[in-house]
C-alpha positions as CSV (number, residue, x, y, z in Angstrom):
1,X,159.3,11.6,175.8
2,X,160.5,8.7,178.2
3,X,161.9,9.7,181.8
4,X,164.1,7.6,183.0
5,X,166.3,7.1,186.2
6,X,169.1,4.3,185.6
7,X,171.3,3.3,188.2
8,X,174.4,0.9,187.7
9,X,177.0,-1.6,189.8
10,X,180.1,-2.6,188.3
11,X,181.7,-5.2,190.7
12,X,185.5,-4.2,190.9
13,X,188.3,-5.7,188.7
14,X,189.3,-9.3,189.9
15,X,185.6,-9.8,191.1
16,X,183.5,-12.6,189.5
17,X,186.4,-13.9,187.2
18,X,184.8,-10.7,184.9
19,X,181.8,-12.9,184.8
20,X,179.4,-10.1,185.5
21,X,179.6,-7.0,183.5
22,X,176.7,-4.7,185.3
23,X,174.0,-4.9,187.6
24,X,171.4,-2.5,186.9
25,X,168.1,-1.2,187.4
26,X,166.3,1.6,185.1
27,X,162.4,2.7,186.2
28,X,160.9,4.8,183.3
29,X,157.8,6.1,182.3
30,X,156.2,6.8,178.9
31,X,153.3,8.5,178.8
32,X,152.9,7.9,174.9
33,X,153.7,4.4,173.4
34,X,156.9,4.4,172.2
35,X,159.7,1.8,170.5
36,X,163.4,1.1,171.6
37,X,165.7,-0.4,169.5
38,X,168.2,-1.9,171.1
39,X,171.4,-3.0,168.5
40,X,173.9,-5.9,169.3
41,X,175.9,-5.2,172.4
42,X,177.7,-8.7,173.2
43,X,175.6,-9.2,176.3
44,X,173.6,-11.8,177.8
45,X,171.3,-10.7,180.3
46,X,169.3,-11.9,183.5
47,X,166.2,-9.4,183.5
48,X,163.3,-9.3,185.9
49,X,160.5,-7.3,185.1
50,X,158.1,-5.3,187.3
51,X,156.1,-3.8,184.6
52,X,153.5,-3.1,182.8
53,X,152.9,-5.0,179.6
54,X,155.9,-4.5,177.5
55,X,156.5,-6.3,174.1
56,X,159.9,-7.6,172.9
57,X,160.0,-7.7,168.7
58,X,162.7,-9.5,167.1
59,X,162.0,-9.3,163.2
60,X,164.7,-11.0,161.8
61,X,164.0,-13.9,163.7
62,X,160.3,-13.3,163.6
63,X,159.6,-12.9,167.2
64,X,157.0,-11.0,168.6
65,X,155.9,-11.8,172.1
66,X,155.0,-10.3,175.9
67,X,158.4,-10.0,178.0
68,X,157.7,-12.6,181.0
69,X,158.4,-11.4,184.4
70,X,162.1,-13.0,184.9
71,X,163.4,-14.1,181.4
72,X,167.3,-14.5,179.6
73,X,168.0,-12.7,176.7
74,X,171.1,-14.4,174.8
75,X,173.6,-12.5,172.7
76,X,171.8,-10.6,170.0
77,X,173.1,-10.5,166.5
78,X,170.8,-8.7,165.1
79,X,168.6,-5.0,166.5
80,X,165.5,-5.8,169.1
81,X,162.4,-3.6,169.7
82,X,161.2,-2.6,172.6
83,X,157.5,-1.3,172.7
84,X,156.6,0.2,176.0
85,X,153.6,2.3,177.1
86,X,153.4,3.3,181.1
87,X,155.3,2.8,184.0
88,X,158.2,0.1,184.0
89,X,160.8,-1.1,186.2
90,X,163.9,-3.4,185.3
91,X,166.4,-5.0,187.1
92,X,169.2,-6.7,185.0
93,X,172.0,-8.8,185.5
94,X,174.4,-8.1,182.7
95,X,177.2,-11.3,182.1
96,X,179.9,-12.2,179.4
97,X,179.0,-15.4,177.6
98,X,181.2,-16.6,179.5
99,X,179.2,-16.0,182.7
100,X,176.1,-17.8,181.3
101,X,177.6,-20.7,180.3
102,X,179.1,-21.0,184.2
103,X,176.5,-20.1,185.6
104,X,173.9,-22.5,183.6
105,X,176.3,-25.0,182.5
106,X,174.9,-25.3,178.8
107,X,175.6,-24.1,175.4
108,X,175.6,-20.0,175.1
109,X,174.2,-20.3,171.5
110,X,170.9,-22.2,173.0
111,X,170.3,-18.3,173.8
112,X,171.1,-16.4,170.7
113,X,168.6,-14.0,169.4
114,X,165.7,-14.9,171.6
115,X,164.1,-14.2,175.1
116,X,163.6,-17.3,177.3
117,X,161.6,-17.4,180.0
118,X,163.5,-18.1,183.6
119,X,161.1,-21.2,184.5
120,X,162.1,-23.1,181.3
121,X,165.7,-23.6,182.6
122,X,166.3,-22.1,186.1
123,X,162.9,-21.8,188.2
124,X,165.2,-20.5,191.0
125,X,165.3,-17.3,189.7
126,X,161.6,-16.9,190.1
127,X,162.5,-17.3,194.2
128,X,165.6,-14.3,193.6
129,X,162.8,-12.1,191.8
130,X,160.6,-11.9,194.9
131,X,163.6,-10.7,197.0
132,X,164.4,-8.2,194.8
133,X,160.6,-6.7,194.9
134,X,160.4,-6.1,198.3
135,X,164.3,-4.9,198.9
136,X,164.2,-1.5,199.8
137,X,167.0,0.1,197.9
138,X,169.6,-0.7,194.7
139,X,172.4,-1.4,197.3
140,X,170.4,-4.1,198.9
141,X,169.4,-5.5,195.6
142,X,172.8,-5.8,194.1
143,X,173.7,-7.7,197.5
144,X,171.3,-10.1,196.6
145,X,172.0,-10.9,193.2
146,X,175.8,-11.0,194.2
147,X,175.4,-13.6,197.0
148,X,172.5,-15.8,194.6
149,X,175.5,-15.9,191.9
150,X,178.0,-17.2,194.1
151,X,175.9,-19.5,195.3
152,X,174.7,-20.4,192.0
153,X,177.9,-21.2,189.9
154,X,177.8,-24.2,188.3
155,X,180.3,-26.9,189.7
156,X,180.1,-29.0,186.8
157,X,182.3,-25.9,184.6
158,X,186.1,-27.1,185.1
159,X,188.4,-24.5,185.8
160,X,191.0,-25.2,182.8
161,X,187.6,-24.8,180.5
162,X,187.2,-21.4,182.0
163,X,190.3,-20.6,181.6
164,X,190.4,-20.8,177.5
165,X,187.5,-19.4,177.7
166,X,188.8,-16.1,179.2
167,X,192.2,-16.5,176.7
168,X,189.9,-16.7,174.0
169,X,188.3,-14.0,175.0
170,X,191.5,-11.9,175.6
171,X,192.7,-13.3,172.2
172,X,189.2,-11.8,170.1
173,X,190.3,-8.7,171.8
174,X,193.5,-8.4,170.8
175,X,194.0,-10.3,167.5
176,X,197.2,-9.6,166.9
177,X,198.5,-12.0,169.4
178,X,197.2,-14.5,167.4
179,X,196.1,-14.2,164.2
180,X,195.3,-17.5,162.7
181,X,193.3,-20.4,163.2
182,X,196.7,-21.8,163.8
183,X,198.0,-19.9,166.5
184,X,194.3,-19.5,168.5
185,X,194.6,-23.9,168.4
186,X,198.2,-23.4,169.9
187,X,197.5,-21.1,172.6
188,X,194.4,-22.4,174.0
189,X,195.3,-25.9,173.4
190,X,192.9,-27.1,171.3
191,X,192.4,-28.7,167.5
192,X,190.2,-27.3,165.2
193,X,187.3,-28.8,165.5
194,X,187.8,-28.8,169.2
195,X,188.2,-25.8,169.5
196,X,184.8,-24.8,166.9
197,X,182.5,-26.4,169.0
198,X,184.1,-24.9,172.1
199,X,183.4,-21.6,170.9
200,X,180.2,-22.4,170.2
201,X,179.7,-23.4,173.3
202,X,181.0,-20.6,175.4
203,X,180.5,-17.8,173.3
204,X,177.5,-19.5,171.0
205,X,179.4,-18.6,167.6
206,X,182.0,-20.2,165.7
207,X,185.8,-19.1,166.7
208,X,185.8,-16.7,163.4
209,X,182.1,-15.1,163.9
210,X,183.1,-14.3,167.5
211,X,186.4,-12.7,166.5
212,X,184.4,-10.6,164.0
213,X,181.5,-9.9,166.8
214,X,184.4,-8.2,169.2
215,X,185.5,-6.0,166.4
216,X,181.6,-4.9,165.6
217,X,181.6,-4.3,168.9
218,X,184.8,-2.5,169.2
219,X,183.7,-0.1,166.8
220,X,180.1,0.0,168.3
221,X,181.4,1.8,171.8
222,X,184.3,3.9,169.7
223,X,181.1,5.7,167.5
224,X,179.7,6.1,170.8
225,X,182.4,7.8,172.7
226,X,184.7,9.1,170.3
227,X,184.9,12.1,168.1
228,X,187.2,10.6,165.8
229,X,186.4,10.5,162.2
230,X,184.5,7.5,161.0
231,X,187.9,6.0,158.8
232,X,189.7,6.7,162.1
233,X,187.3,4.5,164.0
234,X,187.4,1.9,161.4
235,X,190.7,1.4,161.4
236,X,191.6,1.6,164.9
237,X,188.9,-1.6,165.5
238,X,190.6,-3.2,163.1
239,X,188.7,-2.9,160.2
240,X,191.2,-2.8,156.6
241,X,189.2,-0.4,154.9
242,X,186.4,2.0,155.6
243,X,183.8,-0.1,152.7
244,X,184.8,-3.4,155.5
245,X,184.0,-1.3,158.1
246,X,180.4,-0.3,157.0
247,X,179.4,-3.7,155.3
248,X,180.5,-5.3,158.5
249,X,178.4,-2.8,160.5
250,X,175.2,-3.1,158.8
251,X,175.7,-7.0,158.8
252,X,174.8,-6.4,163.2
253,X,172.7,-3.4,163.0
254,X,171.2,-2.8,160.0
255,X,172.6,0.9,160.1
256,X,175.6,2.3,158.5
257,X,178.1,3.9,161.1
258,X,177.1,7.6,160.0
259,X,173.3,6.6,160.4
260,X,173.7,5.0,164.0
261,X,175.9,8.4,165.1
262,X,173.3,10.3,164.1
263,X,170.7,8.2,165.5
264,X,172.4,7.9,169.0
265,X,173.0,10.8,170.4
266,X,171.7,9.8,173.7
267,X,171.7,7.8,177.0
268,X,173.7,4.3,176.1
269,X,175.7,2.8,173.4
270,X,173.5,0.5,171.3
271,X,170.5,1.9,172.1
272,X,167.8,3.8,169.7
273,X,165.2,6.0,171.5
274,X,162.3,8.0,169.3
């Protein structure tokens, strides 16, 4: 069985524009070889690892390769494998699309299913990493990061393209304020086509996929924390009816709802430990 100690900072509301979720660090150790699966979350991470060899299998996109010691890990559509044996220790900076495409100033979908190593498009963070080794505590780690980001936004991201990109956001979230293709053009501006490619851009899916994605995820954190009934759960992410709900589900994570309950009873929504 894997120990694990996690430890978590969530800046405060207002903070970052909500352009960083989470900064964490976990330090486990398994004695035996073991696999994580990790399903679809709507995260794109900054991850620098201290560890021991640990390999990062993506079948559906037939990946299979060593995790590099500072690498980005896009928005995941589909479950990853984790296969560690030893000590490890992981510090990761957890953004919104949004965050990445500020902070890097390119298209989010560049990222999508994969794992890129930091030196291929931002050798800084190789400098950052270092720090981070020798800091001598989470609080002084997190300071760090935080002062690195603000430092680091891009200043080629105008603010009105943030700005539909957060009431895009708020709009995938709550659908009913605009429910059409229609009305999303209307309130963020934009024609059609403009406003494809800028969702592709930002959130590195088309306008329709990422409305979808919010409501897989929706229901993702609901099975986690709720004890509602699984038609309950369905229908309160939006889902018509409860055959929607499990085709749609599946689609991400390969599991039905029932089967990922079940499976999840532990330490963090979206993740699958033996």
């Amino acid at each position: 069985m894997m120990e694990n100690q996690y430890q978590a900072y969530q800046p405060p509301p207002g903070a970052g524009a909500g352009l960083i979720k989470c900064i964490w660090r976990v330090r486990e150790y398994a004695p035996l070889k073991e696999k994580e699966t990790i399903l679809p979350k709507g995260n794109v991470e900054i991850i620098f690892n201290y560890s021991t060899r640990v390999r990062y299998l993506n079948p559906s996109f037939n990946q299979d390769l060593e995790l590099p010691t500072v690498f980005i890990n896009g928005i995941n559509t589909k479950p990853l494998h984790l296969i560690k044996h030893g000590g490890h220790e992981f510090i990761g900076i957890q953004l919104s699309s949004i965050g990445l495409r500020s902070l890097l100033n390119v298209p989010v979908r560049d990222f999508n299913d994969c794992v890129v190593s930091a030196t291929e498009v931002y050798p800084e963070l190789l400098e950052l990493a270092e720090k981070l080794y020798v800091a001598s505590s989470f609080s002084d780690q997190v300071a760090f990061i935080l002062d690195w980001f603000q430092r680091s936004l891009s200043c080629g991201v105008e603010n009105y393209a943030l700005s539909r990109a957060q009431c895009l956001m708020k709009l995938a979230r709550n659908p009913q304020l605009a429910n059409t293709v229609r009305a999303q053009c209307a309130r963020v501006g934009l024609s059609r086509r403009q406003l494809s490619r800028f969702s592709n851009e930002w959130f590195g899916m088309s306008t329709e996929s990422f409305f979808g994605y919010q409501k897989y995820l929706e229901a993702l954190d609901r099975l986690h924390q709720s004890g509602k009934s699984l038609t309950e759960i369905g229908l309160e992410s939006g889902y018509y009816d409860q055959s929607h709900f499990i085709r749609q589900f599946k689609f991400y994570t390969g599991l039905t709802p029932k089967q990922y309950r079940n499976a999840s009873k532990q330490r963090q929504a979206g993740h699958i430990f033996p």
